[in-house]
N, C-alpha and C positions, 0 to 999 in steps of 0.2 A: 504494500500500500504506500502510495506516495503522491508528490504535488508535482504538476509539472514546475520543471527547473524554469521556466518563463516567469512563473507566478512566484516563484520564490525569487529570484530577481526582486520582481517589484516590490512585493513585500521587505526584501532589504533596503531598496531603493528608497522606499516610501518612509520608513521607520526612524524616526528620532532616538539615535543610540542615547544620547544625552539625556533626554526625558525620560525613555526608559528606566535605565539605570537610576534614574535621578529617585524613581520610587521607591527605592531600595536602600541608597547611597545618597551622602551630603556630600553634591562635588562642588567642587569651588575650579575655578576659573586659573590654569597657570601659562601664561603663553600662549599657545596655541593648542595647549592640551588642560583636559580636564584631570582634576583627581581627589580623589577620598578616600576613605578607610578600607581595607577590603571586606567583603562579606562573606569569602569563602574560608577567612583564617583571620584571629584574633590578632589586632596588632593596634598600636599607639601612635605610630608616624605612620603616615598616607605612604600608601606603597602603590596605591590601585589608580592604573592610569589608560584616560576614555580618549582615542582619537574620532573626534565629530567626522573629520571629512572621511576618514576608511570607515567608519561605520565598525571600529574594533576595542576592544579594551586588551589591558594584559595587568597583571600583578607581579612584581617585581619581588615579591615575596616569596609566595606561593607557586607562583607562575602559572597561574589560571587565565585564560586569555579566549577570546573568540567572538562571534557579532553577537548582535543583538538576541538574536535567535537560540545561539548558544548559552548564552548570559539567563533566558527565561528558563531555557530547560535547565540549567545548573541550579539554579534560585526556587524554583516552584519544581523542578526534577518531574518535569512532564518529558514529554517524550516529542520526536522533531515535529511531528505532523500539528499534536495539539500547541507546541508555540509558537508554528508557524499560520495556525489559525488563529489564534487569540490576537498575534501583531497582524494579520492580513483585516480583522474585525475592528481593529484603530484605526485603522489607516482606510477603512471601506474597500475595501478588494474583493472581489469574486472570486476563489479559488477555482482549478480547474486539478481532476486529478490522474493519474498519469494510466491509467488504462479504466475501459470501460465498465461503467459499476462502479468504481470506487467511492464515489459521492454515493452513491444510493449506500453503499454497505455503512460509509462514515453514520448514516441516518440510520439505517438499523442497529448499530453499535447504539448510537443514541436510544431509540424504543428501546433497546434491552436495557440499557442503563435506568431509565427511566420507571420500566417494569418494578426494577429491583428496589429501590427508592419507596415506591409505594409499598413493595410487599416486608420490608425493613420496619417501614413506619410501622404498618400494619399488624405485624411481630409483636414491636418492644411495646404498646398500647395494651394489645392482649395481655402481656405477660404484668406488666403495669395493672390491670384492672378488671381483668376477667375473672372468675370464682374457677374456671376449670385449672386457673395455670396457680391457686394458692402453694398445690406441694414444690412448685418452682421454684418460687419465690420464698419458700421455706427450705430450701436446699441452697439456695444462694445468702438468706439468712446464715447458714450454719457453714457454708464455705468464708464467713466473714467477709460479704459484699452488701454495702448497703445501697439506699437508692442511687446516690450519687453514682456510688459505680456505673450500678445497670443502665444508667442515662447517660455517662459518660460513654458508655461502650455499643451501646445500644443495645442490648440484648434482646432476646425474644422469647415467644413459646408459641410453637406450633402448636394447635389443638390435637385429640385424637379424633378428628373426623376425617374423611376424605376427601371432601375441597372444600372446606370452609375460608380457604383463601381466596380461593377459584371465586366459588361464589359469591364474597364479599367483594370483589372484585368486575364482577360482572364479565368474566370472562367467557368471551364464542357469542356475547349478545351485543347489540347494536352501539349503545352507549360503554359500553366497557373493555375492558383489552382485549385484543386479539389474542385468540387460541394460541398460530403462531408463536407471537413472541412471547406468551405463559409460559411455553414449553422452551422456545429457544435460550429462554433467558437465567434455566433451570429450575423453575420454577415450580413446574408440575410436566404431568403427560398425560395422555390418552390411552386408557385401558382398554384389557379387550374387548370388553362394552361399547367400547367407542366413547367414553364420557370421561371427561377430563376432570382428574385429581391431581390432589397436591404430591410432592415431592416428600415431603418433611411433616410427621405424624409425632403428636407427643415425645416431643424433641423440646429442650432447650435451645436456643439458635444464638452462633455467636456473629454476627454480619461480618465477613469481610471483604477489607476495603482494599482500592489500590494505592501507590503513591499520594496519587494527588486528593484522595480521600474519598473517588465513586466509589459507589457498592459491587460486585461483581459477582458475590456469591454467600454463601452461606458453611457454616461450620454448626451440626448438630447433635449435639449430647443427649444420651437417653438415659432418664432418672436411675437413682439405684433402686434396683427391683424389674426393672422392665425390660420388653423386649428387644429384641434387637443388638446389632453391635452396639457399643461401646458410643462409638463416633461415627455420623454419617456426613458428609461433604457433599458441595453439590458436586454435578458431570459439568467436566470439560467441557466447553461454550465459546462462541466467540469474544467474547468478555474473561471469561474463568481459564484459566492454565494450572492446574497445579502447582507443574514444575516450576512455575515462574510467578505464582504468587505467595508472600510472605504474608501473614497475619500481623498486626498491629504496625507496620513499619509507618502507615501516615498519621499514627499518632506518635510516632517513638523517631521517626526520622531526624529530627532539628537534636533533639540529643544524642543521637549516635552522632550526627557531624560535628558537634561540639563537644563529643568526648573522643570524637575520633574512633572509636569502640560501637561494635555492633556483638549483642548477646544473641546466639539461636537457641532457641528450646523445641520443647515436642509439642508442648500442648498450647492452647487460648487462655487456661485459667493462671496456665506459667506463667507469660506472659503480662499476665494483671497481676499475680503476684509481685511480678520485679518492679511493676511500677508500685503499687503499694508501698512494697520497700525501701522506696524514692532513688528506682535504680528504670529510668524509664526508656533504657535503649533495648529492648529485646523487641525478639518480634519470631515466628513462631511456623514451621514448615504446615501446609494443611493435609496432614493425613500421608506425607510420604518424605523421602529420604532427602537431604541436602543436595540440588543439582547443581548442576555448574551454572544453569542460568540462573538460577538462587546469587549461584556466589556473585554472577556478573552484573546483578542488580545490589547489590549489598555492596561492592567498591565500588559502585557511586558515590556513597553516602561516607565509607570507613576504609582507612588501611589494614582494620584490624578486626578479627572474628573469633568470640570467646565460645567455645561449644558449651551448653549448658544440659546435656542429657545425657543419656547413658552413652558415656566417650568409649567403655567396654566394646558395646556393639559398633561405634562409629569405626571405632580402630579395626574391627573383624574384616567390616562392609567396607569399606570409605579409605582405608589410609593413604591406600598410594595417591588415590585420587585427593587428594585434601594436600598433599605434597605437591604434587603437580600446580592444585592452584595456586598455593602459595607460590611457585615459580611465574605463574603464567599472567597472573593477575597481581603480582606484588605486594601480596597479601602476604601478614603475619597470623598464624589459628593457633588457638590459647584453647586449652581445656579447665572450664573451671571447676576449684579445688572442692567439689559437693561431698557430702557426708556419701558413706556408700546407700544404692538406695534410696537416696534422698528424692522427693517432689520437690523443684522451686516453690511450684506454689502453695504450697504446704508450708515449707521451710521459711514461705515470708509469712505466713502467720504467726508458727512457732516460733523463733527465731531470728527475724531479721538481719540481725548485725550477722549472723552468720553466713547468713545467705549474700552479704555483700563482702565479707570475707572470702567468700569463695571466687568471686568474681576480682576481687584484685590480687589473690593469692594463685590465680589462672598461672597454669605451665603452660610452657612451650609445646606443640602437639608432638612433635618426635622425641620432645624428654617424656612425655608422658606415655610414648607408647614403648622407651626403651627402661624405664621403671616398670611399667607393667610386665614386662618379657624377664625381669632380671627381679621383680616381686615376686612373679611365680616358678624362680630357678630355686635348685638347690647349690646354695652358695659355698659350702662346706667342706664337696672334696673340690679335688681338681679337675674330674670329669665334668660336674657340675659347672665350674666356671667355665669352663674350656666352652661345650656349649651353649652356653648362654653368655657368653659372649660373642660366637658365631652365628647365634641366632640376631641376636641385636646389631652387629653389625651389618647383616644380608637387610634388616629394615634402614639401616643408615643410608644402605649404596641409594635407596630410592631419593633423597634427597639429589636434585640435581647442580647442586653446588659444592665441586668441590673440596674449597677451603672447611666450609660448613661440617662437611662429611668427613675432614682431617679431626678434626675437633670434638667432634662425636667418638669417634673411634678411639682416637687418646684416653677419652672421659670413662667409654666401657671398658679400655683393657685395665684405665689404673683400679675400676669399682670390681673386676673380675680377677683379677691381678693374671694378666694374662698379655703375653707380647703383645704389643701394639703391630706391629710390622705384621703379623699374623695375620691380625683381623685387616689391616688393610687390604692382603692377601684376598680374606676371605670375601671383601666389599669388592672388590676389582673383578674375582668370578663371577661374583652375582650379576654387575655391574654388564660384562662380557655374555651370561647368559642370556639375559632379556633387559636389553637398555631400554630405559623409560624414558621418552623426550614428553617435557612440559608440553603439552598443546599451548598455540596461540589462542589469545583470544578472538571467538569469533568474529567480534567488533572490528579487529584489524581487517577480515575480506581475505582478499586475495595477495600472493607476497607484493610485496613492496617494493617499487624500482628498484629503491637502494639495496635489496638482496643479492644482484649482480656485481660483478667486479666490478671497479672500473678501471679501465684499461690505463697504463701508463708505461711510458719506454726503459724498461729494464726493471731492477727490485728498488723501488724509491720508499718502499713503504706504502704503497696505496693499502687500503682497506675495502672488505666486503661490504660493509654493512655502515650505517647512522651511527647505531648504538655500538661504538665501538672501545667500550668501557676495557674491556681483557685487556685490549693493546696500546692504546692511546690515550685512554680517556675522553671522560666529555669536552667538550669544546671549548676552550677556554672564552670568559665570558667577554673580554675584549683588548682580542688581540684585532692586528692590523687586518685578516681577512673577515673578522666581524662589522667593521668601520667599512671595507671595500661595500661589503651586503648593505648598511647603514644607507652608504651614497645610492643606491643601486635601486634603492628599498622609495628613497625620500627625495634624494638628488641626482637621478639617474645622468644627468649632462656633466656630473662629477666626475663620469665615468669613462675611464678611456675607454676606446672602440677596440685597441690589443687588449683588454681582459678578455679572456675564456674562462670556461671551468676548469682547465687544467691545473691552473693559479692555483687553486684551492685546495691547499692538500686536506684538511679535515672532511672528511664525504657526505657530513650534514651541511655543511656552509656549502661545497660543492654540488649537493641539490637544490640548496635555494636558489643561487645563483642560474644554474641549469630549467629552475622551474621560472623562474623570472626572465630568460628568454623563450620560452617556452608558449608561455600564456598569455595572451593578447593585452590582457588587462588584470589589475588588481580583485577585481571583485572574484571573476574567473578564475584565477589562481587558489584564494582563501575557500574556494567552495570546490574545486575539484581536484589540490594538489594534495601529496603525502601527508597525512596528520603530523607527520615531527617538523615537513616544511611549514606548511601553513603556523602553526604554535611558533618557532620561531620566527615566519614575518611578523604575526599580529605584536611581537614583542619589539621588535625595529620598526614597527610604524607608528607605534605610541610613545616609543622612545625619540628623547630631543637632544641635539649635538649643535648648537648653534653656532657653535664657533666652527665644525665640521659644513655645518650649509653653507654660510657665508664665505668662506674663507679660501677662494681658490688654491691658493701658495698652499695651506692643508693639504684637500684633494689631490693636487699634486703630489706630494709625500708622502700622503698613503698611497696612492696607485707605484710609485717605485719603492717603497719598503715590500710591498706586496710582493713585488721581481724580484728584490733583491734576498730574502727571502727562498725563493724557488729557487734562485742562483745558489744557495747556499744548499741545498739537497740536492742539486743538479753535482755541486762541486763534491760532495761527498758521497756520491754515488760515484764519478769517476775516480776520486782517490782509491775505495776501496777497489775498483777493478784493478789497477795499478799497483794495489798491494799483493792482488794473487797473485802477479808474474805475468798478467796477460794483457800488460800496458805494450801500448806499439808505439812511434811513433806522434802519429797523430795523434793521439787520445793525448800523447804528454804537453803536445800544441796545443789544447784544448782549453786542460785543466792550465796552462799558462795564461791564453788569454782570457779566461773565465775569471780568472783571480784580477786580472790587469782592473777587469772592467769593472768588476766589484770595488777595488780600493779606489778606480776614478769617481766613480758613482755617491760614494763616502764623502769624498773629499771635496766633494762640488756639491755637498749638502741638499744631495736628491732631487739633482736638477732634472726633469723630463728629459732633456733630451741624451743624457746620462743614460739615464733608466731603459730609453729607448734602445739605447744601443747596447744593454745588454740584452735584454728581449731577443732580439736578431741572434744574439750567440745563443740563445736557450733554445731556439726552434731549431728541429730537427732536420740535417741537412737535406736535402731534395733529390 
């Protein structure tokens, strides 16, 4: 489902970045750029900086950056379509969506939302004031929930009839809702009678919501003593996903970004429990196991994810994969320290303070699944240590970090008293057996330009990759080919017309550069270039170098430190050939006048036409 890319255009076009933001943020006027506090991380001096004419922000902080568009779904954490709706509804735009049907589905998403909303109200009313739903309400009594909660949360009680919703509802008749969307919206269905019942029969109902706080579906407990499972949830819907919805997170969202900390539990009543506790980031799987698009909606919000349930089974079912996210998504998973046994929500009646001891006393998840491997060893002889220390190692190798994985190893051979070099041994089989590569995250698509080499004449050092942290590091934040992108970015006529990408030895500056020839314009660039290019222009377009704009005699001295520079990896790339023995003649002409022009170039205090003339010695002869 999608907008046309025309419509999102104007929609950008159309949008006052500056007002936007403005409802969020006190920006104050500096130059030619706006700035204020940021609202995606705590701080005291303005770091957060709005450029009006690109239509972009960036945080110098944090380093959160992107349009307008970006900025709503980070802030209200809707999703692209609904912020691109909301700014095309300011601005008066028709949207138009990118294959046929899409508006009509956006309007039945709508009816079902709308369904759910009535049948929610409809719920928590019953359960509120009906005589049938008293033992309900007397069980929410003695789980120590009083009214406040149930309105806070909305709760409900389905009756025990068979469409008493339906019915109330006016559902399949003229004035009342469509059968249809009854049923689409999970609501109820049509029996083999052909007569439409409800879904949810003397149930407790706990609504849940998505993000941005619609209804989507329903979570149903059945009293003690009754029939049925335990827990009934609704069916997957165009609205409902399991896999991908979280219970409580749009109430619990704003404090998991301000503690940075996301709690998962099992249940709805956990859940309420940890806020009782005045612990109100948790939020709660409906009815099935932690997936990865769980985890890919949760580092939105958190770096970090405390498991609050039986870690026992998580660690049987889940581990490697709970490793992998931590790699994939850069994600840290914490197990917190519960009593064995224990209910959260339990524990925040009995207990409290306990129950927040558990959560800031959370291990690490591979210390805690190599205590539990070395908890139920016997420690005593030496067969015992021996393996269970081979056993805890073979869970180490799944970590896909190295260094991580040295450090672990060390830790079980000194708690096993067992050679270290051994168990490395034994991680490096495993390791060789069945290599686990982190997945990327889906969000990233398809591989990314910068996946390929990029070519250059001889071993200079180029790199594969952006993210070239192993070998280089990240980018340094301003060196001379950051200042060339700077000109390139703000003052393109800064720019000599002999810059290439070649210039560029870092292979993230060397994509922006490449993507900024590349793309007709600015706007076309931030909306269909690489996510690491586009994050680094939005941060060169809000940034200001005034003395860099103004300053010819500048721009001139950075475009030949830039050469001179290249000249200086050019020159030691021929030194070292020279050192194998397989210098020739020419090569040692080479490296003579490559020096000559370098010390002129110096000495003439980076005169252009200096610069030029080494330029000419660096291009490859013809």
């Amino acid at each position: 489902m999608g907008i046309h890319d025309e419509d999102v255009a104007r929609v950008r076009e159309a949008t006052d970045i500056v007002a936007v933001i403005g409802e969020y943020v006190q920006l104050k006027r500096v130059g030619r750029r706006w700035q204020g506090l940021c609202p995606f991380h705590a701080e005291k001096t303005p770091s957060f900086s709005v450029n009006a004419e690109m239509g972009v922000y960036h945080c110098f902080g944090c380093k959160a950056s992107g349009d307008a568009i970006t900025f709503l779904r980070e802030v209200e954490h809707a999703d692209f379509v609904e912020a691109v709706e909301r700014l095309a509804g300011r601005a008066g735009i028709v949207l138009r969506y990118t294959a046929p049907g899409e508006g009509a589905d956006r309007q039945k998403r709508g009816k079902l939302t709308d369904a759910l909303e009535q049948a929610v109200e409809w719920y928590h009313q019953r359960l509120l004031t009906a005589a049938d739903a008293g033992p309900a309400r007397g069980y929410l009594r003695h789980r120590g929930y009083d009214g406040d909660v149930v309105r806070q949360y909305k709760m409900g009680w389905a009756p025990d009839d068979w469409d008493a919703l339906a019915a109330d509802l006016g559902v399949g008749t003229d004035k009342g809702m469509a059968a249809q969307v009854f049923s689409d919206a999970g609501l109820g269905f049509r029996n083999k009678g052909g007569r439409i019942q409800d879904s949810f029969r003397a149930r407790l109902l706990f609504p849940i919501f998505d993000p941005s706080g619609k209804p989507v579906g329903f979570g149903g407990r059945v009293l003690p003593g009754g029939d049925g499972p335990k827990y009934k949830n609704s069916v997957d819907n165009a609205v409902y996903r399991k896999s991908r919805v979280l219970y409580g997170l749009n109430w619990a969202k704003q404090d998991i970004v301000n503690a940075g900390e996301v709690i998962v539990c099992e249940g709805y009543t956990d859940v309420i429990g940890f806020a009782q506790a005045g612990i109100a980031r948790a939020v709660a799987t409906c009815g099935t196991a932690l997936t990865e698009d769980h985890v890919r909606v949760l580092r939105r919000f958190a770096p970090r994810i405390v498991l609050a349930f039986d870690a026992d089974s998580a660690g049987q079912t889940a581990a490697e994969r709970f490793s992998q996210w931590e790699h994939a998504f850069e994600l840290e998973v914490a197990v917190a320290d519960l009593p064995p046994g224990a209910d959260p929500g339990d524990l925040a009646q009995s207990d409290p303070e306990r129950l927040a001891a558990a959560v800031s006393d959370a291990v690490d998840f591979m210390d805690f699944r190599i205590n539990r491997v070395l908890g139920e060893a016997d420690l005593s002889t030496v067969k015992g240590q021996v393996r269970a220390g081979e056993r805890a190692a073979r869970l180490v190798a799944e970590h896909p970090n190295p260094e991580i994985r040295d450090k672990y190893l060390v830790e079980v051979a000194d708690r096993c008293s067992v050679n270290a070099d051994h168990l490395r041994k034994v991680a490096a089989e495993a390791l060789r057996r069945g290599p686990r590569r982190a997945p990327r995250p889906a969000a990233e698509g398809a591989p990314h330009p910068a996946d390929t080499v990029h070519e250059s004449s001889g071993d200079r050092g180029g790199y594969s990759e952006f993210e070239s942290d192993e070998v280089n590091g990240s980018p340094p934040p301003n060196n001379v080919e950051r200042q060339v992108l700077w000109l390139a970015a703000n003052e393109p006529d800064g720019v000599w017309p002999e810059i290439g990408p070649e210039l560029f030895h870092h292979p993230l500056y060397r994509g922006v550069f490449e993507a900024l020839l590349e793309y007709p314009d600015m706007d076309t660039l931030l909306a269909e270039a690489d996510p690491r290019v586009t994050e680094l222009m939005r941060e060169l377009v809000v940034d200001e170098d005034e003395e860099l704009r103004t300053s010819r005699h500048r721009q001139d001295v950075v475009m030949a430190i830039l050469l001179y520079e290249e000249a200086q990896r050019e020159l030691a790339y021929l030194e070292r050939q020279a050192r194998t023995g397989s210098a020739d003649e020419e090569l040692l002409r080479r490296v003579a006048r490559l020096k000559t022009a370098m010390d002129q170039l110096r000495e003439s205090e980076w005169e252009p036409e200096q610069a030029r003339a080494l330029l000419e010695l660096l291009r490859p002869s013809p």
